[in-house]
Structures are given as structure tokens and as C-alpha cells.
N, C-alpha and C positions, 0 to 999 in steps of 0.2 A: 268629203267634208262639206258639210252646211255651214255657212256664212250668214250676218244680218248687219245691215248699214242702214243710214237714214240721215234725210237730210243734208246732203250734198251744197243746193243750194250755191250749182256754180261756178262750183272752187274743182277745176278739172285738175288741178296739178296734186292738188290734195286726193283726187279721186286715183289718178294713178300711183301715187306713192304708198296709199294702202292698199291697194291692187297687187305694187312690187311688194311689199311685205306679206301678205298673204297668201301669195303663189297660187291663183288662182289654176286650177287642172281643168281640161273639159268635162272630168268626171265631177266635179263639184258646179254648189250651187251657190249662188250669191243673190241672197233677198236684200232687196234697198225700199225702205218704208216710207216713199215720199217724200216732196219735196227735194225734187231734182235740180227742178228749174227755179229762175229767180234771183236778184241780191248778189251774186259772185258774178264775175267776167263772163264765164263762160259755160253758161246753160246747155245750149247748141252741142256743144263738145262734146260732153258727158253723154245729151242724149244718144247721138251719131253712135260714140262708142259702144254704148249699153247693146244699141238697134245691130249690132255685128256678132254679140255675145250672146248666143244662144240658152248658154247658164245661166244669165240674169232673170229673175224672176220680179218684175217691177210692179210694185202696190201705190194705189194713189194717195199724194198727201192736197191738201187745201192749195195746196200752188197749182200743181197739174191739173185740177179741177176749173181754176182759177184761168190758166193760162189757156186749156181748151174752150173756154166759153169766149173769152174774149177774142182770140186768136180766129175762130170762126169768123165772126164779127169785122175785124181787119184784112181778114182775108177779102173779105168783097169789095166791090169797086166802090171808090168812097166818089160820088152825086149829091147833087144839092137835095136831090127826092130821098135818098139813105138818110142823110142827116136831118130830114124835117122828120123821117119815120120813127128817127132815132126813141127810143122808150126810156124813160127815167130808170128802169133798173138797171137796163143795158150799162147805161149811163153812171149806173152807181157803179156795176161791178168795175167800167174800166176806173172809175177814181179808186176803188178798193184795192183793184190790181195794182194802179200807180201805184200807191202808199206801200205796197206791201214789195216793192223793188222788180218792177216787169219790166224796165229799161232795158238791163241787159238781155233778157229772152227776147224783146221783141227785135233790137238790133240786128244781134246775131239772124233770126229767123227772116228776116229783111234780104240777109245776102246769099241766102239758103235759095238753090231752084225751083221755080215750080214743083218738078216732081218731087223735090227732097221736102219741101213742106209738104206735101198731101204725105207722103210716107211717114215725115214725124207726127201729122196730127193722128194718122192710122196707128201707129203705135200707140202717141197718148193713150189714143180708144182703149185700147187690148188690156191697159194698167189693171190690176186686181184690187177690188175694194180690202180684202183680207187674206190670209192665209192658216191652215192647218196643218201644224209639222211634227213629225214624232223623226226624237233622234236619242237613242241610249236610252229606250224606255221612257223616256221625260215625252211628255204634249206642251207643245208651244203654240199659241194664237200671234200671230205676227202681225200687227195692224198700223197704221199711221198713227193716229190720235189718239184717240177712247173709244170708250161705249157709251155713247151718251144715253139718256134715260133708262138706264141698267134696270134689267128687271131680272132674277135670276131665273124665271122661268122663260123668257124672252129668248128666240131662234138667232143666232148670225142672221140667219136670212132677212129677220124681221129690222135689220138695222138702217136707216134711210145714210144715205152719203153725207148729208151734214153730220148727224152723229158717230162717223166712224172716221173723216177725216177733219171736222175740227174739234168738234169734243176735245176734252184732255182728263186723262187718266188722274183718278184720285189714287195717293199712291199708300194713303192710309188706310186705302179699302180694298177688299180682295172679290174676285168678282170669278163665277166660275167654277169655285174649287174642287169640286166634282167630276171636272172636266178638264183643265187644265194648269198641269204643274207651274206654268211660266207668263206670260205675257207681257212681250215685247211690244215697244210701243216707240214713235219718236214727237216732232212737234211740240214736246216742251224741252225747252234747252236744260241741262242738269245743270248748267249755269247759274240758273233759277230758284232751285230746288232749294230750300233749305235745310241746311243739315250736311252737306256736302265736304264730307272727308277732303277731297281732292281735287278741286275746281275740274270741270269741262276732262270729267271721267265717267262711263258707265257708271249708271247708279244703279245700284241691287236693293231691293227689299221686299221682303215677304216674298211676296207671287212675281215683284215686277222687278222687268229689266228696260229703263230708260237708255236709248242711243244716240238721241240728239246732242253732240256735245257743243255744238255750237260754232261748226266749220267755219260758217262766214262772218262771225262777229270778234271781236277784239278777244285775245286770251280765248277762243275757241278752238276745238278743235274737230277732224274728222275721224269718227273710230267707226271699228267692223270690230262682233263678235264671233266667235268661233264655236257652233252648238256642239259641237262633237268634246269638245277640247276645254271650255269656258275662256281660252284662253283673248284675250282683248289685245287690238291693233291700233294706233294712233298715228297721225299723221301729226307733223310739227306746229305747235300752237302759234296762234295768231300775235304777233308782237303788237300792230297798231291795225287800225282801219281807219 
């Protein structure tokens, strides 16, 4: 069985409660579309876990981009000559990171060993900007964000990392269709979405399939689909934050 998640974002107790409901086999595959880390307790967790799970097939979202550039950056010995070198973008990304909930990842990553930080930054590395899946005859694009400056004769390849992990997907436009039945996507909450049958549920329409349900935020929750099966997994929604 093929699986697809996204957006964790933290919430490790969430990650394993749809893990126990989907009964993960060695034989199966489990895609998570970013944004692992960030905003929930425990970042750290989820990664360590993932780093043991062979099955896991992990894609970068705007956080793991986020958290490796900066994470570099604090890794090195912080001197009065570091901080006079320091460079105003440096500088923006960590206030961008601040805003965007890096307390808990850098925490955690604080009490983490030498060697278990350089191994999780080596992981980061390895994340996949996209994926191509065929399952029951269906072609799925499995990506974080969107495509941003969609051209339809434009390559995967030709996709630069800002438009593939922050972009966001227009869900009124179909993009591909020549090529792909489906395209999964996470980084906008369906929370959001308007028009939403069922609060902080897989949104379906036309070509796309939304999975960000919105794990860490109030009434959010974390879901995994099932390609094989269509069948949808949810973890228990957020009462307050």
C-alpha cells in the first residue's frame, strides 16, 4: 500500500496515532509532503522517528528549507566576528523562521548530540523536492506546495525550490492533465479553503487532492491517504491551542 501525509508540523502524538491506524507493513510506502518540523512540541521526534523508517519517502516543505538554512547558521560557534559578519538576509530568514514557529525545532535540536544533529541535518539534505507515483493505473505528482509559474509546457525539472515548496496550488485550475490524473499537494490548510463540506478533511477537486488538514492549529487535524484504497485516516481534531 502507498500512503501520503503532510504537514505534521510537530505534533508527534498525532503522527503516531495515524501511523497506528494505518498499519504501516515494511512492504508499504509512506510519502509525507513537508513540513515536518515547526509549531507543534516536537519536531525532533517525528524526525528521529521518520530517520529509522526506511518506508518513509520525505519531500521538502518551506519549513525544512527554512529550518536547514538557519540551523547551519546556529550551528556555528556564535563570536563577536560571526555576528558583525552576520548579513541582513541571514538575518531576515531567522526572523522569518521566528514568525513562522522555529522555537520548538531549534529546542529540541539544542538537546540533540553532536552526531544526531549532523545526522538529522544529513537527512534534511536527502528530502525530495517532488515525486512521481503510479498506483492502479492513476499518475500522481506528490509535491509540497504548487507549481508556481505553471507553464504547461515547462519540465518538473525546470521548477526552482521557491516554486515547488511555497507556491500554492490554484485549486480551480488543472495543471498537467496530459500527464497526471491527480496531484497531491499540502501547505495550504483546507481549513482555508472555501467551500469546505467538512472542516480540516481532505479536499478533493478536479485533478487535486489537498492534505494539509491543519494538525497544529485549533479544530485541525492530521490525515494520511491511502492511493491504493482512496480510503482517508485522521487523527483526533484539535479542541484549543
Amino acid at each position: 500500500m502507498i500512503y501520503v501525509m503532510s504537514d505534521i508540523h510537530g505534533e508527534y502524538d498525532k503522527f503516531k496515532e495515524v501511523l497506528k491506524q494505518i498499519n504501516l507493513q515494511k512492504e508499504d510506502l509512506l510519502y509525507v509532503l513537508g513540513d515536518v518540523v515547526d509549531r507543534g512540541p516536537h519536531p525532533m521526534e517525528i524526525l528521529l522517528k521518520m530517520m529509522e523508517m526506511p518506508n518513509v519517502i520525505p519531500i521538502a516543505g518551506n519549513h525544512e528549507l527554512m529550518a536547514l538554512k538557519c540551523l547551519r547558521f546556529l550551528n556555528q560557534e556564535i563570536t563577536d566576528e560571526s555576528i558583525d559578519d552576520l548579513e541582513k538576509e541571514m538575518l531576515d530568514d531567522l526572523m522569518m523562521w521566528q514568525m513562522n514557529g522555529s522555537k520548538s525545532t531549534i529546542d529540541e535540536y539544542r538537546r540533540l548530540t553532536p552526531d544526531m544533529r549532523q545526522e538529522v541535518m544529513e537527512y534534511l539534505t536527502d528530502f525530495e523536492l517532488y515525486q512521481e507515483v503510479s498506483v492502479n493505473g492513476k499518475e500522481y505528482l506528490l509535491v509540497h506546495g504548487g507549481l508556481g509559474n505553471y507553464r504547461k509546457d515547462k519540465d518538473m525539472e525546470e521548477y526552482d525550490l521557491h516554486e515547488l515548496v511555497w507556491s500554492r496550488i490554484d485549486y480551480e485550475k488543472s495543471y498537467y492533465e496530459d500527464f497526471y490524473d491527480y496531484i497531491i499537494t499540502g501547505h495550504t490548510p483546507t481549513l482555508t479553503i472555501p467551500g469546505m463540506a467538512t472542516p480540516a478533511s481532505v479536499y478533493r477537486k478536479n485533478q487535486h487532492i489537498a492534505i494539509d488538514c491543519g494538525a497544529c492549529f485549533e479544530g485541525g487535524r492530521l490525515a494520511a491517504i491511502c492511493l491504493d484504497t482512496g480510503e482517508e485516516f485522521y487523527s483526533q481534531a484539535n479542541m484549543q491551542k
